[in-house]
ZAMARGU-4260 file (C-alpha; in steps of 0.2 Angstrom, whole numbers, plus 5000, padded with zeros to 4 digits):
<rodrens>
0) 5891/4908/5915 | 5875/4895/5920 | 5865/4908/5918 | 5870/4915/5900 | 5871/4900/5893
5) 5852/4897/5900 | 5847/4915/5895 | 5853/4906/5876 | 5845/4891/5877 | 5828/4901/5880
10) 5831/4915/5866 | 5833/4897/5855 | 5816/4891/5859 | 5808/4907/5856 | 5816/4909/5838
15) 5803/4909/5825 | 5802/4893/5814 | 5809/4903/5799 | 5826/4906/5809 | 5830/4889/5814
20) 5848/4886/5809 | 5850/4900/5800 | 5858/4913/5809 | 5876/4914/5797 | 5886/4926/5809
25) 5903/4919/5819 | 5904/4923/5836 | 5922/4931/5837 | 5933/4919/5847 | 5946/4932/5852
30) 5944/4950/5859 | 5955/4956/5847 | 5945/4949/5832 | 5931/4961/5838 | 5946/4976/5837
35) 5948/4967/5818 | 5930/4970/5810 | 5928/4987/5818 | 5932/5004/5810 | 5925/5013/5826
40) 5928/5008/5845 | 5922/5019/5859 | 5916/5019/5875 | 5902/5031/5879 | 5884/5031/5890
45) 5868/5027/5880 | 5856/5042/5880 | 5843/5034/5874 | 5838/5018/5860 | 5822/5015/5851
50) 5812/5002/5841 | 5815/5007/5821 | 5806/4991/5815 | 5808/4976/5806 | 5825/4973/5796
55) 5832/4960/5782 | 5851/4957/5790 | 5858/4942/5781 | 5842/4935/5774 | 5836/4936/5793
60) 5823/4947/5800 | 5831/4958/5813 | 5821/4971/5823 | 5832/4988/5823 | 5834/5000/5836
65) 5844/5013/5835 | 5855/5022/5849 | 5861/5037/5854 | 5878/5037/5865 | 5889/5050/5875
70) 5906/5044/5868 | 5920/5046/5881 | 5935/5039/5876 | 5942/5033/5855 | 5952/5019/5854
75) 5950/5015/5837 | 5943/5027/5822 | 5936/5046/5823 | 5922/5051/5832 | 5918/5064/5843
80) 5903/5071/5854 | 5890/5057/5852 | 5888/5043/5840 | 5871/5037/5834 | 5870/5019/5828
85) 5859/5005/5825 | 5861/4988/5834 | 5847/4974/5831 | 5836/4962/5842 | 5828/4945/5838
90) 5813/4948/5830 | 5802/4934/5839 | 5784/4932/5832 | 5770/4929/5847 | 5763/4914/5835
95) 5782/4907/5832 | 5790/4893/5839 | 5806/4881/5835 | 5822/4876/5843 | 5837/4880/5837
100) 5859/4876/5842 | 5860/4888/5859 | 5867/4906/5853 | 5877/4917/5861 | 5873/4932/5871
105) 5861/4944/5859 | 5863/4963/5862 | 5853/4975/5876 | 5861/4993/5874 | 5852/5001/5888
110) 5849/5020/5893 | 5862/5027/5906 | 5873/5013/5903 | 5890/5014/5899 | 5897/5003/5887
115) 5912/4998/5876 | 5903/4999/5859 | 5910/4991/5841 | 5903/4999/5825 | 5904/4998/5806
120) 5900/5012/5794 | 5891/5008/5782 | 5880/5022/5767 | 5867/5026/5779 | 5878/5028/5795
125) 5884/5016/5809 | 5881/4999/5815 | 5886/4987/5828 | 5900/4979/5819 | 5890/4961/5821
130) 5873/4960/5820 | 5863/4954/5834 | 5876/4946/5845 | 5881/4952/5860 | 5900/4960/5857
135) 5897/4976/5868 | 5905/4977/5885 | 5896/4985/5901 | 5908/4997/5911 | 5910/5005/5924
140) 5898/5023/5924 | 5915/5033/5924 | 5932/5031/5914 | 5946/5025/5925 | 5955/5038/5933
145) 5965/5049/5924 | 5962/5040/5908 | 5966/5045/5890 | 5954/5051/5881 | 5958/5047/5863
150) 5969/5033/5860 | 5965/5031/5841 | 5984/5036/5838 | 5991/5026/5852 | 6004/5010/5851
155) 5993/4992/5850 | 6000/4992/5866 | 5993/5005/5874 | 5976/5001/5870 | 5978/4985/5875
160) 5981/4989/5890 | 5968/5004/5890 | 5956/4993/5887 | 5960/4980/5897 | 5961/4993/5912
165) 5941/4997/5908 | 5936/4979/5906 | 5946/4975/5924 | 5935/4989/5930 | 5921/4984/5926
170) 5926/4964/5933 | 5929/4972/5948 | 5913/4979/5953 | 5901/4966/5949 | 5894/4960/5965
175) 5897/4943/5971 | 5886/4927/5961 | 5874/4918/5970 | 5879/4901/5976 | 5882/4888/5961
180) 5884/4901/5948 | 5901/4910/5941 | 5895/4927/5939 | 5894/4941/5927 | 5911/4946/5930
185) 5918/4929/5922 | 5913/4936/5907 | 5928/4951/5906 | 5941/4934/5912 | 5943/4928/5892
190) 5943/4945/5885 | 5958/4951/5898 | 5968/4937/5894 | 5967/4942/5873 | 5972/4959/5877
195) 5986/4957/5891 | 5990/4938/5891 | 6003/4933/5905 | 6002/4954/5914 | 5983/4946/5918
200) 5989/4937/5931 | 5988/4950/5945 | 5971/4954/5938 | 5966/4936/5940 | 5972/4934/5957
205) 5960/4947/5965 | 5947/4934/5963 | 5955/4922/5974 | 5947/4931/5990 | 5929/4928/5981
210) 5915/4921/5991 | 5910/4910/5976 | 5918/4897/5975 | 5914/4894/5958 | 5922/4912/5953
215) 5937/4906/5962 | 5938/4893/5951 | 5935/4899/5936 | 5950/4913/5939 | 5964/4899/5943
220) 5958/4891/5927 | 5966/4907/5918 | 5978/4908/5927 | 5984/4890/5925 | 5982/4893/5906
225) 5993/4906/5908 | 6007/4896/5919 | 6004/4881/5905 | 6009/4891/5889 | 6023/4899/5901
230) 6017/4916/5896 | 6026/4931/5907 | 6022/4950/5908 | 6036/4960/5902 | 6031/4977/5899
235) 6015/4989/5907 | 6007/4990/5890 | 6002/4972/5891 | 6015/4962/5877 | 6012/4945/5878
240) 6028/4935/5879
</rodrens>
């Protein structure tokens, strides 16, 4: 978590004068909100993503890129086969400068990665449903086990748990932090508890064995939030009580 948040702090500095405190979009503060302002929600393996050039987002110049991905599993809108859509960079001038607030995490959609991916459609195609901002997940390269492959039509329940199942995964393989630091797999901890609530307690509890002691930490904090709101797990789908 040191580490994004320094990551942030850097990409602020390097924000051309003309951006400073201009960036208008929300960073959404639940899981679920990224679900909200989605009309397609895949996972899929990026093929390949280039440089399209310079684009007004907002009043902000944005760099675009467009990707192709390898869609694997639907949970929320029609898609099959591959996806094509365009996600944005900070478009940082070598002769800018500036400080601006911290931001958060901007997107990296990188070839022969797997991702959790949240578009719009829009005249011309799809888009990553915010611009710039990190919203993606990293996976694991292969869908769990015996995992649905289209969940479009599914119970909120069942996606929540899908989906919650992927992002554990995913926790779950991200090699221990170096000492002083939290870890990449912190990131999942926040998006887990939206989607399964008090059922996120086993989850939480593998990272007790965690050789960082700072990741240990950070997964009794969730799980503390979760006995403090006396949340429990009633069914597999993930229902918070």
């Amino acid at each position: 978590m040191r580490a994004i948040a320094a990551i942030a702090c850097l990409v602020s500095m390097l924000l051309p004068v003309s951006a400073q405190l201009r960036l208008p979009w929300t960073f959404p503060g639940d899981f679920r909100d990224r679900l909200r302002i989605s009309d397609l929600v895949v996972t899929g393996t990026i093929e390949e993503t280039s440089a399209i050039g310079v684009q007004t987002v907002d009043h902000i110049e944005l760099v675009g890129n467009v990707a192709r991905a390898r869609i694997d599993r639907i949970f929320q809108g029609s898609a099959s086969g591959e996806v094509q859509f365009v996600w944005h960079r900070l478009n940082v001038s070598p002769t800018g400068g500036g400080v601006v607030a911290s931001i958060p995490p901007t997107a990296n959609f990188r070839p022969h990665e797997r991702y959790l991916i949240f578009l719009k459609q829009i005249a011309t195609g799809w888009v990553v449903a915010m611009p710039l901002y990190a919203i993606e997940f990293k996976l694991a390269p292969t869908p769990p086990s015996a995992a649905m492959a289209d969940l479009s039509q599914a119970t909120t329940g069942s996606r929540y748990d899908a989906l919650a199942q992927e992002l554990e995964t995913a926790a779950l393989l991200v090699p221990a932090p170096q000492s002083g630091l939290t870890g990449e797999a912190a990131t999942y901890f926040p998006a887990i508890f939206d989607l399964l609530g008090g059922c996120a307690d086993p989850f939480y509890r593998r990272f007790f064995s965690s050789p960082s002691p700072d990741l240990r930490r950070a997964a009794l904090n969730w799980l503390q939030l979760i006995r403090s709101r006396h949340m429990t797990c009633k069914n597999s789908a993930g229902k918070i009580n």
